[in-house]
C-alpha positions in Angstrom: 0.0 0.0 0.0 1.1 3.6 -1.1 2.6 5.5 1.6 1.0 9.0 3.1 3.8 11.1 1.5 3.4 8.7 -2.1 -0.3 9.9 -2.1 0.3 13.6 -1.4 3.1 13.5 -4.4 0.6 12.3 -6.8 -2.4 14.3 -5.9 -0.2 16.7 -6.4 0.8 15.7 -9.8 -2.6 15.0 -11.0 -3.4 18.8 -10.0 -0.3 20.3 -11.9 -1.2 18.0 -14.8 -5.5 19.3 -14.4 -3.9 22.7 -14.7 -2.1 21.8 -18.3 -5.3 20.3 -20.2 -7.5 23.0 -18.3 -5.3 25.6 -20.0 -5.4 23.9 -23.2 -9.2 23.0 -23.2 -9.4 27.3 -23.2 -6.5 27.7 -25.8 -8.5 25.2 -27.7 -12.0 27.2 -27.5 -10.4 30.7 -28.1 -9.1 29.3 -31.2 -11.7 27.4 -32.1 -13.9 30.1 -32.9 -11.7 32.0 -35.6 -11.0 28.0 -37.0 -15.0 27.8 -37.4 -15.6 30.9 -39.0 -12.8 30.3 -41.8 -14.2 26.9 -42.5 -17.6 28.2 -42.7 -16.7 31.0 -45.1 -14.8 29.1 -47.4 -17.8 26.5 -47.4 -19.6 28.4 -50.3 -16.4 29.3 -52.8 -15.4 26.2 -53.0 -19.1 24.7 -53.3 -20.0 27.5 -55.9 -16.4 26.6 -57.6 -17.7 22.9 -58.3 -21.4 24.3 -59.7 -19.2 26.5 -62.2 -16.5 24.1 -62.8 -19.9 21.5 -63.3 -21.5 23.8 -65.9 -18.4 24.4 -67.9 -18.1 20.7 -67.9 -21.3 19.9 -69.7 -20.2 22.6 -72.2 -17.1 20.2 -73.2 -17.9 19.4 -76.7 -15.6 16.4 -77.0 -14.0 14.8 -73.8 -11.2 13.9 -76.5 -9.9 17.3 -76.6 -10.9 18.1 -72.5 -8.1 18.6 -69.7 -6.9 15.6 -68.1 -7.8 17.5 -65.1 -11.4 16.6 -65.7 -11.2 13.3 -67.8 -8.1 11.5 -66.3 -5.2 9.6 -68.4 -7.7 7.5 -69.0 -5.8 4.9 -66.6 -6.6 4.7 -62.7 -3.0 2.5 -61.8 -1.6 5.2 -60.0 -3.1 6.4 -56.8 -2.0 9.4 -55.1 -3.0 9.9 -51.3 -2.9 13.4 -49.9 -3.2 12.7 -46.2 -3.6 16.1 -44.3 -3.5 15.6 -40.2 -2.1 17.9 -37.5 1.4 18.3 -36.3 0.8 18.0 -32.8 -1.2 15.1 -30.9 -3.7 15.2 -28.1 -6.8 16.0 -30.1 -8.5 12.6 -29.3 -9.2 10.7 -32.3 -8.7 13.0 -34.8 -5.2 12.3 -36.6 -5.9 8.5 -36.0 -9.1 8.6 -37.7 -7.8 10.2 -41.0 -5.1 8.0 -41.1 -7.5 4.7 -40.6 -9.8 5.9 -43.5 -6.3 6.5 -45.8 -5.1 3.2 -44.3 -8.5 1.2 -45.4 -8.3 3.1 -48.8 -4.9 2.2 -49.1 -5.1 -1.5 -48.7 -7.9 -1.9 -51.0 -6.1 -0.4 -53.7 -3.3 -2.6 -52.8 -5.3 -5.6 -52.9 -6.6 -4.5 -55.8 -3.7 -4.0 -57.9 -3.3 -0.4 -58.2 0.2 1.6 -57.1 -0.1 3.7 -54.4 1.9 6.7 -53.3 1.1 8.8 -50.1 1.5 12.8 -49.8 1.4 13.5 -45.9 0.9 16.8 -45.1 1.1 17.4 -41.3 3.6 14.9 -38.8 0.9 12.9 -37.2 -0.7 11.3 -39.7 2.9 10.1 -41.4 4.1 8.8 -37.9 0.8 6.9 -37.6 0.8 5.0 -41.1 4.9 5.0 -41.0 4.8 1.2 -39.3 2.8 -0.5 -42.1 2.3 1.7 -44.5 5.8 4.1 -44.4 7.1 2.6 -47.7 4.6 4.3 -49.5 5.3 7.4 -48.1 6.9 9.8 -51.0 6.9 13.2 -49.8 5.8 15.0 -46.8 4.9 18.8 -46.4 5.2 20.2 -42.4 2.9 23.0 -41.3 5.0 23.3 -38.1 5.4 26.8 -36.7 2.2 28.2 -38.6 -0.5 29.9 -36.3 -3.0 29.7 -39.0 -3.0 27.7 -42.6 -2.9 30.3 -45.6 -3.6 29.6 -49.0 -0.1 30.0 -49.3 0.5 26.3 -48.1 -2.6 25.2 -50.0 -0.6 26.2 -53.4 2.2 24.5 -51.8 0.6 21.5 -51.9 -1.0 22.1 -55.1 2.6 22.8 -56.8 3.7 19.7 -55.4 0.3 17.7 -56.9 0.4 19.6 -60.5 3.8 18.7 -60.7 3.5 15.3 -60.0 0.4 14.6 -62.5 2.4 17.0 -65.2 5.7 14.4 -64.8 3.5 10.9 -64.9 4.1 10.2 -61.4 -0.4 9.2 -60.6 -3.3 9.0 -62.4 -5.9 9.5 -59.6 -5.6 12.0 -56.6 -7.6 12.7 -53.6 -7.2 14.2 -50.8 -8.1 13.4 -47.0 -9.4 15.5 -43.9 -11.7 15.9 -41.5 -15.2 17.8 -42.3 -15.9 20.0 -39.3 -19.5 19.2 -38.0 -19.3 20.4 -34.2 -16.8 20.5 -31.3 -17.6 16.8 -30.5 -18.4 15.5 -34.2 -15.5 15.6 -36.8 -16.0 13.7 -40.1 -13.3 12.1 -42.3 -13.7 13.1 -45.3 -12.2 11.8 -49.0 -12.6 14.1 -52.4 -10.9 13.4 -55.6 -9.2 15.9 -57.2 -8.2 14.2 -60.0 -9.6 13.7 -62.3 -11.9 15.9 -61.1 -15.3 14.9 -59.1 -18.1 17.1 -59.8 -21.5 17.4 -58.1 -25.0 16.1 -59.6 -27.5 19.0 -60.1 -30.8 18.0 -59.6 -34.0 19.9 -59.7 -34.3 24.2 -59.3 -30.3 23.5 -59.8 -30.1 21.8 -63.2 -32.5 24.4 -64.3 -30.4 27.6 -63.4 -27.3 25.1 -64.7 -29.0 24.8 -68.0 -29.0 28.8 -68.9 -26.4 28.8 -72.0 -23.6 31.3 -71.1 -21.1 32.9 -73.5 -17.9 32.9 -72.2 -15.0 35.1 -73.5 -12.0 33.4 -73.7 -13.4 29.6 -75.3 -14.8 27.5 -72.2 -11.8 25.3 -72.7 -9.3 27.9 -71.8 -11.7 28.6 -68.4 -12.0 25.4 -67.4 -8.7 24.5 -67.9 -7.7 27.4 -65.4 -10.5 26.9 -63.1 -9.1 23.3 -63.3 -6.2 23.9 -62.0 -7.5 26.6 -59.5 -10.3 24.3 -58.2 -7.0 22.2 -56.5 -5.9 24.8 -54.5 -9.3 26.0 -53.7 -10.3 22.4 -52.2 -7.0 21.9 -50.3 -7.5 25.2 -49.0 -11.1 23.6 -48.3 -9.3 21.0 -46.7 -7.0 22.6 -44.4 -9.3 25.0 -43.0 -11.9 22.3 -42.3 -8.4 20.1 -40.4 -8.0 23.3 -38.3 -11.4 23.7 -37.1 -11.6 20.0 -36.3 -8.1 19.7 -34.6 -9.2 22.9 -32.2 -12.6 21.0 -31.4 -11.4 17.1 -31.1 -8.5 19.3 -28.9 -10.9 20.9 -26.7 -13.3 17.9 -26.3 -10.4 15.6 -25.2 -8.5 18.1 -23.2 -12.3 18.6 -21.5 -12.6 14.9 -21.1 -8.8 14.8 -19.6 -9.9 17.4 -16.5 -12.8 16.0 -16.1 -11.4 12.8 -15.6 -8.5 13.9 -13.5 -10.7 16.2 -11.1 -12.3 12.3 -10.3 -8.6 10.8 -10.0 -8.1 13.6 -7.3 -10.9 13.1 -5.8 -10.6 9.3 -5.4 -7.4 9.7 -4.1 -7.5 12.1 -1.5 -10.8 9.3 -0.3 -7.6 7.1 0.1 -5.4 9.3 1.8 -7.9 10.6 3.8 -9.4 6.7 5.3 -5.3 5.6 5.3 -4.4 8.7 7.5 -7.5 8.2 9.2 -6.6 4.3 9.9 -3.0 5.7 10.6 -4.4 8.0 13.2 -6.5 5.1 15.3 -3.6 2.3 14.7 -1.2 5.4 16.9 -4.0 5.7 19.6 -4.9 2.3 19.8 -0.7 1.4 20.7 -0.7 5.0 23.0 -3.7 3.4 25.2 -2.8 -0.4 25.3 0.7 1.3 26.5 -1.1 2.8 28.8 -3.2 0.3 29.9 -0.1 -2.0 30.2 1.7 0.3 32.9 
């Protein structure tokens, strides 16, 4: 059985560790906010970006002469996986559960015969696939140091995914994140980029879609640009969505963590208290059989 002084020293502990993930629980909230609003904001550019891109698409007179952008190589061997995740842990599940839907993804390509190749932006999700999966591994981009994503890195990315499909390297891309729903619901998420999935329009839609537009330059020339914007745009998409989600799977564990050592603390200082308590009669019970004895 611990001694008196063991159980002080880690009631103490637990305390100085509740302070830590109380503090980050309210880092996690203060930032949280400004994380929502940016995902929410960039919710209907890159939505509106997909009815455009969708209604230029339509207007592609022969899918001959289209991007490969929006019609592919016309092979699917090569798989490219751009896995975005945090660079620093204890946000709950959130980096593991990207990295389990890339993982699933991953291995079914596998099985299925295709090559696969793995972009992992952010350290978490590369050190969680790196055991089983770390051979597919072929580049890595680090957001360390940034207080906020920009679409700065967002083109980084993009450069490194344009280049890539330019040279040969894939056929297919898509990239992985987590949707932001609410502070306790994060969604993993999977949207190809290349070639490029568009949105059905049904009803009111299709009918505002279907208005005939003239567009100066030719609509090959926009959608090629828009194309090629639409990347960045999505990763962009991406990233801010991560951000949100990392500050709200941070603040619901961290929340989780105090709550859970405010019970440690009180369970034992219930020990310490009936041990000193014990302690306390075991000393008067030997001070009156002494007495007793004399």
């Amino acid at each position: 059985m611990a001694s008196l002084k063991d159980l002080r020293n880690r009631i103490n502990s637990v305390k100085a560790t509740r302070k830590i993930t109380k503090a980050m629980q309210m880092v996690a909230a203060a930032k949280l906010r400004r994380a929502q609003e940016a995902a929410i904001a960039a919710r209907p550019y890159a939505e509106r970006m997909d009815a455009v891109l969708g209604n230029l698409a339509r207007g592609v007179a022969s899918p001959e002469g289209a991007s490969k952008l929006l019609v592919g190589t016309g092979s699917e061997d090569t798989h490219l996986l751009v896995m975005m995740t945090a660079e620093r842990g204890l946000c709950g599940g959130f980096n593991s559960n990207i990295a389990k839907l890339v993982r699933l993804d991953a291995k079914r390509l596998i099985k299925a015969g295709k090559s696969v190749k793995i972009l992992a932006v952010g350290r978490k999700g590369a050190d969680n696939l790196k055991r089983d999966l770390g051979k597919f591994i072929t580049d890595r981009v680090s957001l360390a140091g940034l207080k906020s994503v920009g679409f700065e890195q967002a083109n980084q990315v993009a450069d490194k995914v344009m280049t890539g499909f330019s040279d040969g390297e894939f056929d297919v891309c898509t990239i992985y994140f987590s949707k932001f729903e609410s502070v306790i619901s994060q969604k993993p998420t999977a949207l190809q980029l290349i070639p490029a999935s568009l949105p059905e329009v049904k009803g009111a839609e299709a009918e505002a879609e279907s208005i005939v537009y003239d567009y100066e330059p030719e609509e090959n020339e926009i959608l090629d640009y828009l194309l090629r914007r639409n990347i960045s745009t999505q990763i962009f998409r991406g990233l801010l969505e991560n951000a949100a989600s990392e500050q709200g799977a941070r603040m619901s564990a961290m929340d989780s963590a105090t709550r859970n050592a405010s019970d440690m603390i009180d369970n034992l200082t219930l020990i310490y208290n009936r041990q000193r308590q014990a302690q306390i009669t075991k000393e008067l019970i030997e001070i009156i059989s002494g007495a007793e004895a004399l």
